[in-house]
Backbone as CSV, one residue per row, in Angstrom:
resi,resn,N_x,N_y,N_z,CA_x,CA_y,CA_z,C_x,C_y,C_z
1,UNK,-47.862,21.650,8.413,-47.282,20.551,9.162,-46.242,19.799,8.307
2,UNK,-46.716,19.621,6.846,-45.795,19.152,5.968,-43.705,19.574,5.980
3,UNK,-44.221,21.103,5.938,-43.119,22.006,5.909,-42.303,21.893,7.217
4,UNK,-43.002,21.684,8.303,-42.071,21.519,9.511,-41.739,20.114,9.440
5,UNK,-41.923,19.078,9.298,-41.492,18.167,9.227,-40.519,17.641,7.941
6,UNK,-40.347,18.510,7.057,-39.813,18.850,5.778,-38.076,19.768,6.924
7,UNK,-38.069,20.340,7.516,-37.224,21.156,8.239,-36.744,19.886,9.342
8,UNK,-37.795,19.386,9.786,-36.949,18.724,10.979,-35.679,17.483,10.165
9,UNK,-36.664,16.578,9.538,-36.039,16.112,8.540,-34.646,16.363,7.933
10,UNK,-34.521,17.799,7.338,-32.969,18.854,6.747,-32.335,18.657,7.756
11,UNK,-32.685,19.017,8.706,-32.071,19.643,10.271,-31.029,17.847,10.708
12,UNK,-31.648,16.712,10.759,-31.578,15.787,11.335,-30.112,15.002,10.382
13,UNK,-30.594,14.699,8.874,-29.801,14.524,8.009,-28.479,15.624,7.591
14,UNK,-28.318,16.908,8.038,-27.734,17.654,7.842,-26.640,17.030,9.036
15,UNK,-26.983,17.113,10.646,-26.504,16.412,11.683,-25.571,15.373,11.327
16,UNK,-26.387,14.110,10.943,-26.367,12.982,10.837,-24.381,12.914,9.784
17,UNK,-24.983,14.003,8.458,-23.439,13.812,7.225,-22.731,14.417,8.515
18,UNK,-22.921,15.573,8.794,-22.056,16.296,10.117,-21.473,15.421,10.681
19,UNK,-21.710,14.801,11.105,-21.417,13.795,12.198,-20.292,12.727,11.929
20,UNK,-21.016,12.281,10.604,-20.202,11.179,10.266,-18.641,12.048,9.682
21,UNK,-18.750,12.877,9.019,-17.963,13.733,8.143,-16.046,14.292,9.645
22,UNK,-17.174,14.838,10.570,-16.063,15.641,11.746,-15.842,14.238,12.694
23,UNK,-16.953,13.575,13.050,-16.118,12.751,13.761,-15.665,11.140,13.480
24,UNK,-16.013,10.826,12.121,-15.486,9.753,11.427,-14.650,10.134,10.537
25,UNK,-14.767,10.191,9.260,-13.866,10.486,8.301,-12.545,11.351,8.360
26,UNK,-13.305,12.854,8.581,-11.827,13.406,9.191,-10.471,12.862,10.418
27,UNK,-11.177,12.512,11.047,-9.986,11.965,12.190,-9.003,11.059,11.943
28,UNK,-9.951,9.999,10.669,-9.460,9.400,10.291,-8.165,8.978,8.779
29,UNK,-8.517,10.452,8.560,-7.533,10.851,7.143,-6.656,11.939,8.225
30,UNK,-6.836,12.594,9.361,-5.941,13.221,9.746,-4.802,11.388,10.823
31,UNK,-5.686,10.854,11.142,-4.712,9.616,11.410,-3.527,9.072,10.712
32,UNK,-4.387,8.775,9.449,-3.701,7.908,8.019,-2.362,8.906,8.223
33,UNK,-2.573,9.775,7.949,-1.552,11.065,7.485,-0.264,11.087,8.524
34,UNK,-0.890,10.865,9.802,-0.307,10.928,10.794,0.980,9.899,10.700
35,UNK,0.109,8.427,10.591,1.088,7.905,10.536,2.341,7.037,9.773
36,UNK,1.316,7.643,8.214,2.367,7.556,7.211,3.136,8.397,6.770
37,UNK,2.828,9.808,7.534,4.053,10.711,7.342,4.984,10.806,8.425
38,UNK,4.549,10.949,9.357,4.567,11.308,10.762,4.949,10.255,12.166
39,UNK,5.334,8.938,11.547,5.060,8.053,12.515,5.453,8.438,13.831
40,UNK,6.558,8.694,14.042,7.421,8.831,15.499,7.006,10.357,15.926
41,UNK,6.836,11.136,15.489,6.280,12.371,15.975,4.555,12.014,16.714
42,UNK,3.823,11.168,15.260,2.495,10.928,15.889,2.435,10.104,16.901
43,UNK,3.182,9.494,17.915,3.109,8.984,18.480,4.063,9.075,19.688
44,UNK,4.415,10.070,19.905,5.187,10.877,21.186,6.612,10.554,20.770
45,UNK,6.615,10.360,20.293,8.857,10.698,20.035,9.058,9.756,20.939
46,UNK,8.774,8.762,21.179,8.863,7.583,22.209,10.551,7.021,21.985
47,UNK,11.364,7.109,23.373,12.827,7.007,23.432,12.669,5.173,23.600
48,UNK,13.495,4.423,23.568,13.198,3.036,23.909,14.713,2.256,24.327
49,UNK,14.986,1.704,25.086,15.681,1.053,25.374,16.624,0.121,24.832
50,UNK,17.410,-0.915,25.322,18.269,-1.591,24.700,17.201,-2.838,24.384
51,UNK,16.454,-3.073,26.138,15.608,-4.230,26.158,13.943,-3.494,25.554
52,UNK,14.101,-2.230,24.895,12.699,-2.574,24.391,11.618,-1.497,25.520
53,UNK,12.113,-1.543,26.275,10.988,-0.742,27.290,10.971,0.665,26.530
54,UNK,9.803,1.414,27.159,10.640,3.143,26.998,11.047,3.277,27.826
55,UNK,11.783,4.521,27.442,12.354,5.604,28.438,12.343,6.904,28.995
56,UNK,11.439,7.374,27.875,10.608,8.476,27.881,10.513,9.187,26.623
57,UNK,10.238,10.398,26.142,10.083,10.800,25.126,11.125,12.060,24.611
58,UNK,11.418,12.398,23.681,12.075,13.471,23.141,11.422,14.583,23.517
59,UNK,10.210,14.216,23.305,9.340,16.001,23.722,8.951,16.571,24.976
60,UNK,9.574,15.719,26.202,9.280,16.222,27.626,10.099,15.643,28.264
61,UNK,10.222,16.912,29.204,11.701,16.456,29.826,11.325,15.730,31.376
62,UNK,12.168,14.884,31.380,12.432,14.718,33.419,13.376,15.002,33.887
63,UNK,12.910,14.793,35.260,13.661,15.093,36.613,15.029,14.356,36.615
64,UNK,16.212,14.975,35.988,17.532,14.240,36.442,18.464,15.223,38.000
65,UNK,18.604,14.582,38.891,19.496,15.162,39.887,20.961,14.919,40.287
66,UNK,20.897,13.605,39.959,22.310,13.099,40.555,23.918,13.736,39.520
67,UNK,24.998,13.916,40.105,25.745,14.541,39.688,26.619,13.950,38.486
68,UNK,25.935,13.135,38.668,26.644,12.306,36.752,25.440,12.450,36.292
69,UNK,24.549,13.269,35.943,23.863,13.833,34.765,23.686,14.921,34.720
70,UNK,23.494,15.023,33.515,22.762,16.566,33.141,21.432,16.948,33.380
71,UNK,21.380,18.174,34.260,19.648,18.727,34.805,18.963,19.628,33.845
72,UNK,17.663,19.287,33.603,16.965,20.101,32.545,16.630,21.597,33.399
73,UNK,15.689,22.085,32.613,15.512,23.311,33.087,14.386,23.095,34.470
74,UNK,14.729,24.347,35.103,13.081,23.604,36.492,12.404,23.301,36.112
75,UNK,10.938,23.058,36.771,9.986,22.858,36.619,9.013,23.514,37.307
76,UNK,7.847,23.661,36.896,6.546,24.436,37.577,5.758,23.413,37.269
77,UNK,5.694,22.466,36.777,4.794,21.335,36.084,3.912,20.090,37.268
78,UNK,2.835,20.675,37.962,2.726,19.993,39.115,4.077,19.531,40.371
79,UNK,4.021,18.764,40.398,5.348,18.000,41.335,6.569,18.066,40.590
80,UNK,7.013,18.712,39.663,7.919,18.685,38.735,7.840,17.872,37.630
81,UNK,8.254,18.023,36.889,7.659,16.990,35.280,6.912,16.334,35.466
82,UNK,5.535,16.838,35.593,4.032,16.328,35.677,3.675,16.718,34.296
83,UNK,3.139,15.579,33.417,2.941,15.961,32.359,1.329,16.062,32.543
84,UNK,0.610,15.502,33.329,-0.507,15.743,33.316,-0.964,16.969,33.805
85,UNK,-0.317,18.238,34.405,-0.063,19.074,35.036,0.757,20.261,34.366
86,UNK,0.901,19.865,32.828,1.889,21.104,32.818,1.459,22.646,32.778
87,UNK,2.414,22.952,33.249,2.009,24.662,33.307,2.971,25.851,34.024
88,UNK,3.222,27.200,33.890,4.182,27.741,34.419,3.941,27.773,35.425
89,UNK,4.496,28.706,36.178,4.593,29.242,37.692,3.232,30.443,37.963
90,UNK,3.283,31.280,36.499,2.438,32.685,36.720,3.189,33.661,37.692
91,UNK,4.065,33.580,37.750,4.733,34.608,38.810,5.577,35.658,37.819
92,UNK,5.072,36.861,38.303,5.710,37.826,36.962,6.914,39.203,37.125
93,UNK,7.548,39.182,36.259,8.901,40.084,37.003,8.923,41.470,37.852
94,UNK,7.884,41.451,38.253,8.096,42.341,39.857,7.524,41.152,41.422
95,UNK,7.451,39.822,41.016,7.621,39.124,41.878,8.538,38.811,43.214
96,UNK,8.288,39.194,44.274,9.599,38.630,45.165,9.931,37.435,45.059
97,UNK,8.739,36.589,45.470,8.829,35.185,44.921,9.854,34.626,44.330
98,UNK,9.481,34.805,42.785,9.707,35.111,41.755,12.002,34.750,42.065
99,UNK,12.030,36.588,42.396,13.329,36.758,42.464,14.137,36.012,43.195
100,UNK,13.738,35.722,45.039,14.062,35.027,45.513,14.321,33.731,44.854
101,UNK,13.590,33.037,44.300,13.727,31.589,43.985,14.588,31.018,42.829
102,UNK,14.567,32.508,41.981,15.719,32.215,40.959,17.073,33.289,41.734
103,UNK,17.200,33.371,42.662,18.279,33.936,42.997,19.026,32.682,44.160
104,UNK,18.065,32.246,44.758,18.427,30.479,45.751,18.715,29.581,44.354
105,UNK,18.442,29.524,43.416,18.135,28.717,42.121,19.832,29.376,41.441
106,UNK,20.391,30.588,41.293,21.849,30.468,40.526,22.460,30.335,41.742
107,UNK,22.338,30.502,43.267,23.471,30.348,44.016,23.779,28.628,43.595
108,UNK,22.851,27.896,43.662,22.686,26.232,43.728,23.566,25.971,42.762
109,UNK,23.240,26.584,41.406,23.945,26.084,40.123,25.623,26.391,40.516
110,UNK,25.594,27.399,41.142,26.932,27.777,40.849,27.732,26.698,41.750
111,UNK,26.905,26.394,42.901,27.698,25.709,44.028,27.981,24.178,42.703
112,UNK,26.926,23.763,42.866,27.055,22.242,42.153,27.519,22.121,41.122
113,UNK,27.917,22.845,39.990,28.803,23.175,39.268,30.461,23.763,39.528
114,UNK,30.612,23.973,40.927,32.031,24.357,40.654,32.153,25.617,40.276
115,UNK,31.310,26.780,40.304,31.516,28.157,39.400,32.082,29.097,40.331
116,UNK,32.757,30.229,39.844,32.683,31.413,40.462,31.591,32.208,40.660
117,UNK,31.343,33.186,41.951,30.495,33.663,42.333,29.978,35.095,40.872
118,UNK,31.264,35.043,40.145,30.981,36.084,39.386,29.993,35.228,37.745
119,UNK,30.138,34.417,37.733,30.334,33.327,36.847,28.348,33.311,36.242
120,UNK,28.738,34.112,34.746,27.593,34.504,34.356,26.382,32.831,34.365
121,UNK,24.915,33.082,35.054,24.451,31.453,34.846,23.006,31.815,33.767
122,UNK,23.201,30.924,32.451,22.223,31.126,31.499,20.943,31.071,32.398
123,UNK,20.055,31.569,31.585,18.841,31.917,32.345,18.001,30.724,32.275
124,UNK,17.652,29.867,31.536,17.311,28.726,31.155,17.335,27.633,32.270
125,UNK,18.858,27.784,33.570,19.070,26.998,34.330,17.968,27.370,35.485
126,UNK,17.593,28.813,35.406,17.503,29.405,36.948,15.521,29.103,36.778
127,UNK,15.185,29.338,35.414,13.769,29.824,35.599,12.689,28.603,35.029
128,UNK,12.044,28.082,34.803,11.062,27.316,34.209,10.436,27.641,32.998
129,UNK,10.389,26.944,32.117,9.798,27.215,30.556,8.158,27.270,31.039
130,UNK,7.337,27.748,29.757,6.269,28.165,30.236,5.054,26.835,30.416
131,UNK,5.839,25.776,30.124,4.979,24.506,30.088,5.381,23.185,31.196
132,UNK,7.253,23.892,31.621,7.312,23.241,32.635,7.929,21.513,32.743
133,UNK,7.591,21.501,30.992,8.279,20.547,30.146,9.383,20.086,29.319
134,UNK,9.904,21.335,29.226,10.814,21.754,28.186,12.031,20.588,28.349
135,UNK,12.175,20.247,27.013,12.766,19.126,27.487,14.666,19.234,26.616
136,UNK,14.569,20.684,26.169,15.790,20.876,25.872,16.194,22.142,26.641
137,UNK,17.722,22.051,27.210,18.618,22.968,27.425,19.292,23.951,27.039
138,UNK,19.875,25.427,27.041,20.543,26.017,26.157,22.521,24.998,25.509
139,UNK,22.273,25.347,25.081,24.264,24.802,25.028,25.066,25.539,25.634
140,UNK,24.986,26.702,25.974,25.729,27.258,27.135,25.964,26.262,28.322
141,UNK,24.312,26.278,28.904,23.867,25.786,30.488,24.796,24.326,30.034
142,UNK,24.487,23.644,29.205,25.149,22.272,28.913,26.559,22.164,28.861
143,UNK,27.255,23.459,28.953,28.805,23.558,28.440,29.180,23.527,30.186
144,UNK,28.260,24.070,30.809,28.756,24.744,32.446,28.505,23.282,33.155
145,UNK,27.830,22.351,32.905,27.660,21.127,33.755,28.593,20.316,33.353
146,UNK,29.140,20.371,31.896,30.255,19.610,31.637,31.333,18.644,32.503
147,UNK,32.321,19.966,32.947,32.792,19.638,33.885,32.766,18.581,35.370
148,UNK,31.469,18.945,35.768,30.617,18.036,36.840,30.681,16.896,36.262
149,UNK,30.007,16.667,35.288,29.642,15.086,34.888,31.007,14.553,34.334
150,UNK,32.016,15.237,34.208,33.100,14.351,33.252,33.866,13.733,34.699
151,UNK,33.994,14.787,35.445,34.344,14.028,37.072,33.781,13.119,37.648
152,UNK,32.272,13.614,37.931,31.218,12.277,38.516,31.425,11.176,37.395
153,UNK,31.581,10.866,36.391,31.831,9.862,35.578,32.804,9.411,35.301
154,UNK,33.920,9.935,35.740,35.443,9.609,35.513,35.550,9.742,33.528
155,UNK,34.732,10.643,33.171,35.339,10.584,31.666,36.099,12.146,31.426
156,UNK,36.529,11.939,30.224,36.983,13.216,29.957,36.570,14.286,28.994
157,UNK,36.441,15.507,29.142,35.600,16.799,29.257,35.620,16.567,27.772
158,UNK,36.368,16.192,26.712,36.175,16.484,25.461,35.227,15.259,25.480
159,UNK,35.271,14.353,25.821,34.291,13.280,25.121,32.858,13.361,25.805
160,UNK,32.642,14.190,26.835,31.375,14.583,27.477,31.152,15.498,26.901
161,UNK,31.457,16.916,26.188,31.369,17.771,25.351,31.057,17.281,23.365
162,UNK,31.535,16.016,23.264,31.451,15.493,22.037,30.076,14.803,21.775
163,UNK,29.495,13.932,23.427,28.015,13.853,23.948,26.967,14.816,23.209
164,UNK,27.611,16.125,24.566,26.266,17.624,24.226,26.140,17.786,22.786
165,UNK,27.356,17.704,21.869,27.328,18.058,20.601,26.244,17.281,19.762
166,UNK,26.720,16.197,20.279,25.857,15.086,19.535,24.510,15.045,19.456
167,UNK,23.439,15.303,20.881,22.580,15.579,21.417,21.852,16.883,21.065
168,UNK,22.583,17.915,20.471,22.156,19.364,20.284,21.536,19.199,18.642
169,UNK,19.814,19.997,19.087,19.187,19.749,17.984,19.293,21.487,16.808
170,UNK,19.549,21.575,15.997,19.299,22.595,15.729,18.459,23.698,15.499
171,UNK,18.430,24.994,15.259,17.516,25.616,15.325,16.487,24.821,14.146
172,UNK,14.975,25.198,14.059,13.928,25.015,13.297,14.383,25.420,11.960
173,UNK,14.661,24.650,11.514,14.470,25.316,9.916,15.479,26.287,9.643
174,UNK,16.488,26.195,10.469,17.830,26.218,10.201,17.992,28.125,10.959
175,UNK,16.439,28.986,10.932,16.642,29.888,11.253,15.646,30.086,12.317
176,UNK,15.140,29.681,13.152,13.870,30.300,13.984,14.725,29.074,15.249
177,UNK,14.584,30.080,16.546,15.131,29.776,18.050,16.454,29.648,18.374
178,UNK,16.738,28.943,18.967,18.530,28.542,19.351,18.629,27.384,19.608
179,UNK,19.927,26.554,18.819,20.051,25.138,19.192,19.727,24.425,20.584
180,UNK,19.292,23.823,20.865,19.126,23.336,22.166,19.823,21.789,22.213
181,UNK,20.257,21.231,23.468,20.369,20.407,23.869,18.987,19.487,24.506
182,UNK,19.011,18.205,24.250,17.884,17.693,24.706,18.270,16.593,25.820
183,UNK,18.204,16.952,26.799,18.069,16.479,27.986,18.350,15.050,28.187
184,UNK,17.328,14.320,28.123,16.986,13.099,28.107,17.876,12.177,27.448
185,UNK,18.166,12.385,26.269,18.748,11.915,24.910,20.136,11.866,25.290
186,UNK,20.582,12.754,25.733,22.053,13.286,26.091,22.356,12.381,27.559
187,UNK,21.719,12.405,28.431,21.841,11.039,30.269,21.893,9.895,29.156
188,UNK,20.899,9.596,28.584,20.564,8.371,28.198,21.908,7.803,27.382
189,UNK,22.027,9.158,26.585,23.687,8.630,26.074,25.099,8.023,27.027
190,UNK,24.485,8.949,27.868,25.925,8.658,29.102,25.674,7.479,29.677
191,UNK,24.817,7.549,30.127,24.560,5.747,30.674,24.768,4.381,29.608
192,UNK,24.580,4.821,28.536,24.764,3.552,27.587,26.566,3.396,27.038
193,UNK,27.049,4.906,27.421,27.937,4.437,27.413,28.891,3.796,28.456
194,UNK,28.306,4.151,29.607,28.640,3.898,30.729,28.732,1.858,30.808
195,UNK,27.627,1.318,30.047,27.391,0.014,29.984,28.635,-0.444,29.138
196,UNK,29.190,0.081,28.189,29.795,-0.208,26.769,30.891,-0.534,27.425
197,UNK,31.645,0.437,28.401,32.819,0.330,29.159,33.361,-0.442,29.889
């Protein structure tokens, strides 16, 4: 009887450091870390305003439509940039679905852009990232809306192009993916300058 209660004992105190160890201490040196290395990453890349509000974040994109901005990539993300919801489509390339919807999806681009029917459209515009979030653009797709927004805005194409530039993050580590444009960052620019004027 000694010996089992000698075991329950191990068993209980073994728990007990467990416990304190995974769900106190650690969380809390992965915190510290967080936010003395890490501040603005650990805490959503939070965009903020002139007056202070947010505006949303660097790391997920929204819904822009109107023709003085720039549109991120679709969405599959619940109702569209549902962040509580993100997720692809699951529809896979022998889909009709699928084809249909990115084939209604480059006629659109081409119309609202001004393009020719021959007029190659990055793929990025037509299809949804796999999270539905993606909150950067190719620089191609960003070069082809150009045009649109320098009209809908009455500005001119080099200084809406000097925008995307500005806005375009580079690849990782100078070698892993392709520069992207980030969405959000890039409207948000246009509108503030839009105020300045």
């Amino acid at each position: 009887m000694k010996a089992f209660f000698s075991e329950i004992r191990g068993a209980i105190v073994s728990t007990l450091v467990l416990a304190v160890v995974c769900f106190g201490i650690y969380p809390l040196v992965v915190y510290g870390i967080g936010q003395g290395l890490f501040r603005d990453k650990a805490n959503g890349s939070l965009i903020y305003g002139r007056d202070g509000t947010v505006r949303g974040s660097k790391l997920l994109a929204q819904g822009f439509s109107g023709a003085q901005y720039f549109h991120p990539r679709p969405s599959a993300a619940g109702n569209g940039y549902d962040a509580a919801s993100s997720a692809g489509s699951n529809l896979g390339p022998t889909s009709k679905k699928l084809r249909d919807t990115v084939k209604a999806r480059i006629d659109g681009y081409r119309q609202e852009n001004g393009l020719s029917a021959t007029t190659l459209v990055p793929a990025d515009a037509v299809t949804a990232s796999g999270s539905g979030l993606d909150p950067h653009i190719s620089v191609a797709n960003a070069s082809l809306q150009v045009p649109r927004i320098a009209k809908a805005r009455g500005l001119s194409e080099e200084k809406v192009r000097e925008l995307v530039q500005r806005n375009t993050d580079d690849r990782d580590l100078g070698v892993f993916g392709d520069p992207g444009v980030n969405v959000l960052t890039l409207n948000l620019a246009l509108d503030d300058l839009a105020t300045t004027q």
